[in-house]
DOFI-661868 format. One line per 3 residues: number of its first residue (from 0); for each residue z, x, y of C-alpha. Coordinates in steps of 0.5 Angstrom, whole numbers. Layout:
! DOFI-661868
NUM> Z:X:Y; ...
***
This chain:
! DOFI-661868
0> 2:-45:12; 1:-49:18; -2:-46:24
3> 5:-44:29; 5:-40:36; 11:-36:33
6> 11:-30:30; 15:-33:23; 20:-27:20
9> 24:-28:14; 31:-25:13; 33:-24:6
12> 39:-21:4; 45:-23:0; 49:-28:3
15> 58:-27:1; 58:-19:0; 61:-15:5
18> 58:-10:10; 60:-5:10; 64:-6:4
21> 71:-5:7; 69:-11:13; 71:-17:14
24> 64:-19:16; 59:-22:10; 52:-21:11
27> 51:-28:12; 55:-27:18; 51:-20:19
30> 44:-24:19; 46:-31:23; 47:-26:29
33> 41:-22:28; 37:-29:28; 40:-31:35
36> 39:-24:37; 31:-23:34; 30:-30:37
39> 33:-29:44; 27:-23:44; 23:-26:49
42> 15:-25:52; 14:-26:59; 20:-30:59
45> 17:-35:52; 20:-35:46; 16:-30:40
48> 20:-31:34; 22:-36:29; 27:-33:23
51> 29:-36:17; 35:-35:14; 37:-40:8
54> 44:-42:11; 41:-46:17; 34:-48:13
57> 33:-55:13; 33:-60:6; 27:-59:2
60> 23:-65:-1; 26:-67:-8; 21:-63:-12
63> 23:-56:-9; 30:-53:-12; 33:-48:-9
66> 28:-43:-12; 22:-45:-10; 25:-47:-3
69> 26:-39:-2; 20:-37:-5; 15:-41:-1
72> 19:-39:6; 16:-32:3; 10:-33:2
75> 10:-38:9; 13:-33:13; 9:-27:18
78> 14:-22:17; 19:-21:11; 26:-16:13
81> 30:-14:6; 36:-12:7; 39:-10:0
84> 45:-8:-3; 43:-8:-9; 45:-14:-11
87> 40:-18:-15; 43:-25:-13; 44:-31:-17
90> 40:-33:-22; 40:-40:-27; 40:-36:-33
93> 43:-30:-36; 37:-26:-38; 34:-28:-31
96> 32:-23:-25; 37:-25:-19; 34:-29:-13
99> 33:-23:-8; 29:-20:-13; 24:-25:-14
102> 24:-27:-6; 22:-18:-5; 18:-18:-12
105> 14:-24:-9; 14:-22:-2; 10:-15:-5
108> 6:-19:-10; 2:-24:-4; 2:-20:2
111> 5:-12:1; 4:-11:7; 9:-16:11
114> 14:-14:7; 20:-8:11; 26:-6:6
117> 32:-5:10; 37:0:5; 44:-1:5
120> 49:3:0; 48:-1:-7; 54:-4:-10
123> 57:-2:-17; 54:-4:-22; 58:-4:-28
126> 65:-8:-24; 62:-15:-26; 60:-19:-32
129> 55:-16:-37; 49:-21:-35; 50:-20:-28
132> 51:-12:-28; 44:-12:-32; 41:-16:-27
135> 43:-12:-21; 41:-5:-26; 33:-8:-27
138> 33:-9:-19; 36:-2:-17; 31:0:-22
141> 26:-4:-19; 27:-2:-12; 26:4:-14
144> 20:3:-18; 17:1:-11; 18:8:-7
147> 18:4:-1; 19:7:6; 26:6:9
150> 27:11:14; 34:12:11; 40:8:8
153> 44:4:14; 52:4:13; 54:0:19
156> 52:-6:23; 50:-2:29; 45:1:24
159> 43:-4:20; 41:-8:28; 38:-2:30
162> 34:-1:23; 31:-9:23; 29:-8:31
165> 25:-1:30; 22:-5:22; 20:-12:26
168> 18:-7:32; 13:-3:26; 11:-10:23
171> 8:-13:29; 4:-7:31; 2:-5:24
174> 0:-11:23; -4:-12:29; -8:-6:29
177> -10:-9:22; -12:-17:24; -15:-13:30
180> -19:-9:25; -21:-14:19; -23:-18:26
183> -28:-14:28; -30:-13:21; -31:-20:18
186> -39:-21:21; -43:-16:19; -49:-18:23
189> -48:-15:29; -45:-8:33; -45:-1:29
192> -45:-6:22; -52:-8:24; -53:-1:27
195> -52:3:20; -56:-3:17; -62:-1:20
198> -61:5:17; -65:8:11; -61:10:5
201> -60:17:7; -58:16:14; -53:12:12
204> -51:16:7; -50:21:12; -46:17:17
207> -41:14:12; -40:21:9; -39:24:17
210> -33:19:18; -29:19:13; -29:27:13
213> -28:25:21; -22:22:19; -19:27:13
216> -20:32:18; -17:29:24; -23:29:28
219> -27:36:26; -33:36:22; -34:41:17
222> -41:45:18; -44:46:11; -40:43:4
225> -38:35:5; -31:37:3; -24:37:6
228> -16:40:4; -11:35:5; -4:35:4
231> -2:30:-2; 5:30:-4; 5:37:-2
234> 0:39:-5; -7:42:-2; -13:38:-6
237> -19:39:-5; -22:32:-3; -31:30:-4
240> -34:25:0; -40:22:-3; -43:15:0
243> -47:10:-4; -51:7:2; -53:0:-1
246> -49:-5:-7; -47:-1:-13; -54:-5:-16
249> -58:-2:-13; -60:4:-17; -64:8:-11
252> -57:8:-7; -53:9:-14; -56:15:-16
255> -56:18:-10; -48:20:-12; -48:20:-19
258> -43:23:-23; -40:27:-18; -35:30:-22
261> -39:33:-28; -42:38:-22; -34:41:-21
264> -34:46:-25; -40:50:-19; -34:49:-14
267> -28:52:-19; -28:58:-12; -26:53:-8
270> -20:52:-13; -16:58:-10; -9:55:-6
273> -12:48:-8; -12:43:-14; -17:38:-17
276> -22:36:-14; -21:28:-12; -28:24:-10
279> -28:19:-5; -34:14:-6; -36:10:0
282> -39:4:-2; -43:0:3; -40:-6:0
285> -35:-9:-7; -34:-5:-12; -31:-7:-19
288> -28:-5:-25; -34:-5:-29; -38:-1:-25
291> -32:4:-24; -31:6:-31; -40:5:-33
294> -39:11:-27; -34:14:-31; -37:14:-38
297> -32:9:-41; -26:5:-40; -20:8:-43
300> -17:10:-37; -12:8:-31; -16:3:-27
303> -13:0:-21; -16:-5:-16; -13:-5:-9
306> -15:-7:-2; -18:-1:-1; -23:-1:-7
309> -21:1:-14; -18:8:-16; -20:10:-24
312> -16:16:-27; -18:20:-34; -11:23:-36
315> -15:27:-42; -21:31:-37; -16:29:-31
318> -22:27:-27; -20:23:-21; -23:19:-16
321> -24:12:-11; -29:7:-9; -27:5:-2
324> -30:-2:-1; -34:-5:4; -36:1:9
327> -40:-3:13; -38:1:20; -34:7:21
330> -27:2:24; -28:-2:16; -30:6:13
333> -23:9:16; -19:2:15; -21:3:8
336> -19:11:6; -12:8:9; -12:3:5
339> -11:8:0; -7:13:3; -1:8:4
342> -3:5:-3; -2:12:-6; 5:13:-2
345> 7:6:-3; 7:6:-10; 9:14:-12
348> 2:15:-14; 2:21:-10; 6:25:-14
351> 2:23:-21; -4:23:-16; -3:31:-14
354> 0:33:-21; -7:31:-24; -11:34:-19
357> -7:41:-22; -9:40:-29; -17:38:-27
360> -16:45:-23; -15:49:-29; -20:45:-33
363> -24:45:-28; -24:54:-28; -24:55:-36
366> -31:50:-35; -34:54:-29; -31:62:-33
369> -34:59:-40; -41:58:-36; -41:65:-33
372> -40:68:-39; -45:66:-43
***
């Protein structure tokens, strides 16, 4: 995408449906206005915003069709609003996704965290023809699927106005504070990075594990264990940090943390009022999936990349935990554990998340029980 000096914002929604649905008023009508009104907003008396809406987009180029015109205008766009309904949109073929399901699963799939999704009551999805009601059904299904924060369903225009002004005000100041950060991050030749450098293995162990228990337990530090209760999906986990304060290779670094959870059973007192334990592993540069499931023991178990690291679940011992990625400095150490904590509200995996931490206490107690008794 070319560099521009405004802020590009992306209304996707459908175009000929009414809202609300006993108006006269389309949502294409609905997103003219809200163009003008977004780019009237100005900065010290200079224009901020550009919107792309596709009833004024110019021509494309004879190799684009419609399709490939509204996906690249996602990809190219800083800020992506979807405004649904419901409706999946018009789509080439009878088995196909509808053409605002794919600009909102596009938008997810190139960047998760431009995208703000605006609900308004769904349509009926059993009043059109058979393909069309399929389609509209994957995409309510889809949507639901993704458990996207909407601060409530909109009914009125007025609502709808104020709904896109608080996400386009939320998306700017999010995704600034993050470029601030990804920008301080990026040399790590330099400021506390360089400081944990110079650090020895331990040390450095000591200041990763100090920031994220920070972090987990708003500012305070706990004196003795490297531990924290936090609320996940309202259940209270307990939560180990650890640290490996080099690159995964390196055994001396590695094998300062270990296999942490085949010590939770010396830890099953800490388990009353609480679930799990999860581990957090703070890793001082990449993680990869390979090096997750060799620390597990084997591969057959939920592995997932993200952002922040990779997360690996074993659905049979309920064993749980993260590498957090590049913790080079305490701001790279924060940004990664929230990194996470959106993924697992973004995804819904909180819920499976605390519902496995539950499980891994049972176990946890039977294993600690079975070892006193003997």
């Amino acid at each position: 995408m070319a560099q521009s000096k405004r802020i590009k914002v992306m209304l996707s929604s459908r175009c000929n449906d009414r809202f609300p649905a006993d108006s006269d008023q389309t949502l294409s009508n609905i997103r003219e206005q809200l163009k003008r009104e977004i780019e009237g907003t100005k900065l010290f008396g200079k224009q901020v915003f550009e919107v792309w809406i596709n009833e004024d987009a110019p021509s494309a180029d004879g190799m684009q069709d419609s399709w490939d015109a509204c996906l690249q205008a996602v990809r190219d766009c800083d800020v992506l609003l979807v405004l649904s309904n419901g409706n999946a949109g018009w789509a080439s073929g009878d088995g196909d996704i509808g053409i605002c399901h794919a600009e909102y699963m596009e938008g997810l799939a190139t960047t998760r965290g431009k995208v703000r999704f605006i609900a308004m009551p769904n349509i009926p999805t059993g009043d059109g023809q058979v393909a069309e009601t399929a389609r509209n059904q994957r995409f309510q299904a889809f949507i639901a699927q993704q458990t996207p924060f909407r601060g409530g369903m909109v009914s009125t225009v007025e609502q709808l106005r104020s709904r896109v002004q608080e996400a386009l005000l939320d998306a700017l100041v999010v995704l600034t504070q993050r470029g601030v950060t990804a920008a301080a991050s990026s040399r790590f030749d330099m400021g506390q990075a360089l400081d944990w450098t110079r650090m020895d293995f331990r040390q450095r162990k000591r200041a990763m594990e100090a920031v994220l228990l920070q972090a987990l337990n708003g500012g305070k530090v706990p004196a003795s264990e490297a531990l924290a209760i936090v609320p996940i999906a309202g259940v209270n986990v307990v939560v180990f940090v650890h640290a490996i304060p080099a690159a995964f290779t390196v055994a001396a670094a590695r094998e300062l943390v270990g296999k942490p959870f085949l010590r939770d059973h010396e830890h099953a007192d800490l388990l009353k009022g609480a679930e799990g334990p999860l581990h957090l592993i703070a890793c001082h540069r990449g993680a990869t999936e390979t090096q997750a499931t060799t620390l597990l023991g084997f591969p057959d178990a939920t592995v997932v990349s993200g952002s922040f690291g990779i997360f690996v679940a074993d659905d049979v011992q309920k064993v749980q935990f993260a590498f957090l990625a590049n913790c080079r400095d305490a701001s790279q150490t924060r940004h990664a554990l929230q990194r996470f904590r959106e993924w697992l509200d973004q995804t819904g995996e909180a819920q499976i998340l605390a519902k496995r931490a539950a499980s891994r206490a049972k176990i946890v107690k039977v294993i600690a029980a079975e070892l006193e008794g003997r």
